[in-house]
N, C-alpha and C positions, 0 to 999 in steps of 0.2 A: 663435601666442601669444594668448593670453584678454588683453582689455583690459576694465577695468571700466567702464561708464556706468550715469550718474546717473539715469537714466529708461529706461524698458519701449520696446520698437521695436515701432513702429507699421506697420502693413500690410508686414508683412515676416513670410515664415517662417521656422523652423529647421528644418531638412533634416537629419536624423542618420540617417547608416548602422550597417549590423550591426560592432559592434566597438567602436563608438564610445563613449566615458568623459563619462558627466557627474557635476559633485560641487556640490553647493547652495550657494551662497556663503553661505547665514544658520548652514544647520546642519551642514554637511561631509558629509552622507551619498554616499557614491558610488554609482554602479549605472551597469552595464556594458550596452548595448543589443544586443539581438540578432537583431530583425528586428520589421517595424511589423506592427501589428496593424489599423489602419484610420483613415482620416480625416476628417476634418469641416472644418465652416466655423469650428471657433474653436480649431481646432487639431488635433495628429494625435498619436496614441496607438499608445507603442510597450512589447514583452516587453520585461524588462530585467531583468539578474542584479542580487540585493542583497546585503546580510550576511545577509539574514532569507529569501532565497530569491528564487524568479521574482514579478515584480512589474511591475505594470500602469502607465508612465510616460505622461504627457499633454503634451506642450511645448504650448501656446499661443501665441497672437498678441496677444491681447487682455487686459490686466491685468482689466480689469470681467468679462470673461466667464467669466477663469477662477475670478477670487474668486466669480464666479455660484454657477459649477456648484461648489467645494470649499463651499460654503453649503448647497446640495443636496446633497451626500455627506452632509457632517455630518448634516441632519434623517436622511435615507437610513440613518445608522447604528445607528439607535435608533429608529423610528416604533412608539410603541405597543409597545415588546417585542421589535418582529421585524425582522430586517436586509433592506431590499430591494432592494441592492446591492452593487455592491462596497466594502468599508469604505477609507477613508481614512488612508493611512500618513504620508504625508507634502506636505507644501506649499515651497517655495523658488523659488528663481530662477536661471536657467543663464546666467551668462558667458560670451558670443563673441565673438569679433573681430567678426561683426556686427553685436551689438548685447546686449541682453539679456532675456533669456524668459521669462515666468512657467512655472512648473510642478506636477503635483502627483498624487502618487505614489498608487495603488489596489491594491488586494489583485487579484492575476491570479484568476479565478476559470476551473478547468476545467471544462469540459461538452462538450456539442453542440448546437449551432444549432439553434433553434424548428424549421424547417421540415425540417430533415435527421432531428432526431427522429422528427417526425410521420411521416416516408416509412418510418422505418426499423421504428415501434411498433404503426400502423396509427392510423384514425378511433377507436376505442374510445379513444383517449387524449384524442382532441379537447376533451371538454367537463369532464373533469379538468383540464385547464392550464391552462382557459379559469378554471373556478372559482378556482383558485390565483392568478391575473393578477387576476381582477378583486378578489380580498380586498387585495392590495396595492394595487392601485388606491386602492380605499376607504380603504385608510389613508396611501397621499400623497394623495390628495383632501382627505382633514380635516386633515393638517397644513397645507393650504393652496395646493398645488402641483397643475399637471397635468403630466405626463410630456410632453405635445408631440409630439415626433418617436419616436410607437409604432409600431416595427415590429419581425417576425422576427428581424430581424438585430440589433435591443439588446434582444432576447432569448434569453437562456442556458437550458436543460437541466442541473440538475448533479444529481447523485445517483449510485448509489440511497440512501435512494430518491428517486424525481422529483420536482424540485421548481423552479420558473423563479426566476431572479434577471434583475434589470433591468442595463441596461448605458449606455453613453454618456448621462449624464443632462444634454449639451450642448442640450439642446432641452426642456430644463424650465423651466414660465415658473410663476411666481405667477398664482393664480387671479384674473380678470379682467384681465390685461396682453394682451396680442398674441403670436399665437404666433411665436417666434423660429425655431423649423426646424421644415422639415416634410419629407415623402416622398410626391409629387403619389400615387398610389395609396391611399394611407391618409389625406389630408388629403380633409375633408368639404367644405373651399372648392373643391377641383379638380372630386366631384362634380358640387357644386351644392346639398347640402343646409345647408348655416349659412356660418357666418363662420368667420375664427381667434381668435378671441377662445378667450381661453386658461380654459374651462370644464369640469367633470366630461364631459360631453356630447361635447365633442372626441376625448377619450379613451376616450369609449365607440365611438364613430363607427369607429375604430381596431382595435377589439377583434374588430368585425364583420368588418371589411377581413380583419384579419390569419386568422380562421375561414376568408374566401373563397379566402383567398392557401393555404390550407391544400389545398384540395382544385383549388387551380390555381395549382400551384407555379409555371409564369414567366408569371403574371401577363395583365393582358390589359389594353387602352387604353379609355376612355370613347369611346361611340360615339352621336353625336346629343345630344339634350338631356334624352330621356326616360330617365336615368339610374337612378331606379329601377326602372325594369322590364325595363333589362339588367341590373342588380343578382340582380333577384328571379328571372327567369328564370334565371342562373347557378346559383344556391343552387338553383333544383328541378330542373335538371339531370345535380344530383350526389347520390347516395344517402346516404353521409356525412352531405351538410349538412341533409336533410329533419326529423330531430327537431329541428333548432333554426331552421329558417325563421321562424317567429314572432319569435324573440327577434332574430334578427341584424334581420329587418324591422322592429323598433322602435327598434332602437340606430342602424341606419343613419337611422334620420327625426325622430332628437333624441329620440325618448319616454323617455330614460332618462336623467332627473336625476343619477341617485345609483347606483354602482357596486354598493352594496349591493341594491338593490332589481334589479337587473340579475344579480346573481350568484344568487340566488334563484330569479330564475325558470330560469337553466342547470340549478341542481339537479332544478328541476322537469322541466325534458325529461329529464334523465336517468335520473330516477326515472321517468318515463313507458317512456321508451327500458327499463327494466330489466323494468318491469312487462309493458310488450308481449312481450320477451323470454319470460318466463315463463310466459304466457299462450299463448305457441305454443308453448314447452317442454313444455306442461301437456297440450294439444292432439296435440303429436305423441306423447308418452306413449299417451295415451287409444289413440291411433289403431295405434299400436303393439302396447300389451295387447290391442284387438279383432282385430289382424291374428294374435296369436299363439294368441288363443282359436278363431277358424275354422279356422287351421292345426291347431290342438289336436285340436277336432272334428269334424275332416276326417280328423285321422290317426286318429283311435278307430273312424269309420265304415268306413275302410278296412280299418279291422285286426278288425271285424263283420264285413264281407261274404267276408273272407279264412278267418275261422275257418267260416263257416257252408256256403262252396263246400268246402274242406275238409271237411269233415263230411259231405255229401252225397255227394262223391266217395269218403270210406271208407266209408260205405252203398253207395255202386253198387258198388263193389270187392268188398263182403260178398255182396251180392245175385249179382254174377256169380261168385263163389266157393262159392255155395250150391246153385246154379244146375250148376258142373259137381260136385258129388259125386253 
């Protein structure tokens, strides 16, 4: 039996299994759960059937965190033009007998996992998604926002064509605050290169990680103090990551203010990376048309010396035929 109370339940969670019925005591929407999709520190997010289809449900713990993050959806669904998340359906509060829950309903978005991608498309993909990540970036940056807790896993694949959407924006902080979540691999304080202080910078730090996590998918532990130069040695260990060694080395050591300025210089390795390409394309061309010109001129030499023994052997044939009349 659902009992109403007057106030949100504090350090308490709501545990819902598959099957389970929740209906919003402000606006009656119901939506039927079907199995969780993953959890956090300010609450856990689950699939759930609507009138309007499959839909991305959020229970929380926390009234302030979840008005947070439904404040982040909101800019999220409009920044500049472009959607960089899942949009925002609905906000309410769920009735239990233990207590009662804020919550707040997200468009399900289908894809594949950042890193599942990458295994499945190859490195050629790498500094495409990267460029795409960080144009969003730049644009929750100038609304004000860092993302925080950047990694693979609140990041979606959906397409075709390809194209990344951001996910759990639980760990989005306002620029200059502290940051609220992090994932010790991708946070720049675990390094040892900055603070948490919730800056473009942070986010960049992030970006790098998530490049490294790319070409070392389970990951690997900080070893000593000299941090970057297990960093940098990782990145020249892997062929993948060598056209962008410069840029992740700047992003991992703060040099990169502004996502824009960051996303630019990606284009530029890979306008490098296209140019080198075609540069040995061009190369092995050459070397190819040379190999088929000697072949050419070896088979015309050959096919001289064949007509010309030839010819001398129907002369000696003549000569000994002349020889017995």
């Amino acid at each position: 039996m659902l009992v109403i109370k007057n106030s949100y339940s504090k350090n308490q969670e709501c545990k819902l299994h598959a099957g389970s019925k929740v209906l919003g005591k402000w606006h009656r929407n119901p939506y039927k759960v079907i199995r969780t999709l993953g959890a956090g520190a300010t609450g856990t997010v689950y699939l759930a059937e609507s009138a309007a289809g499959l839909v991305a449900l959020k229970v929380g713990t926390d009234n302030m965190s979840i008005t947070s993050e439904v404040n982040v959806l909101k800019h999220f669904s409009k920044v500049q033009g472009q959607v960089l998340g899942p949009s925002l359906l609905d906000v309410d509060d769920l009735v239990t007998s233990g207590g009662t829950f804020p919550f707040y309903v997200m468009e399900y978005l289908r894809g594949t996992e950042f890193i599942s991608y990458m295994q499945s498309r190859g490195s050629e993909w790498l500094g495409i998604l990267m460029i795409q990540l960080l144009g969003d970036l730049d644009r929750l940056h100038s609304a004000g926002w860092v993302f925080g807790d950047l990694k693979p896993d609140n990041i979606l694949v959906i397409g075709p064509p390809a194209r990344v959407r951001l996910l759990d924006v639980g760990g989005t902080t306002l620029i200059g605050r502290s940051i609220k979540e992090y994932t010790e691999f991708y946070d720049r304080g675990y390094w040892g290169f900055g603070s948490r202080k919730a800056e473009p910078s942070y986010d960049l730090f992030a970006v790098a990680m998530i490049m490294i996590n790319c070409a070392y998918p389970k990951r690997f532990e900080k070893q000593g103090e000299k941090t970057f130069e297990q960093l940098k040695r990782k990145v020249e260990e892997q062929p993948s990551l060598l056209p962008y060694r410069d840029v992740i080395a700047r992003a991992l050591q703060g040099k990169f203010d502004d996502a824009k300025v960051m996303r630019k210089e990606m284009m530029k390795a890979i306008s490098n990376i296209s140019s080198s390409q075609q540069a040995t394309s061009k190369i092995i061309k050459n070397q190819t048309k040379k190999r088929k010109h000697k072949q050419k001129k070896k088979s015309s030499y050959f096919i001289e010396i064949f007509l010309l023994a030839s010819f001398l052997l129907l002369a000696y044939i003549l000569y000994l035929f002349g020889q017995m009349m």
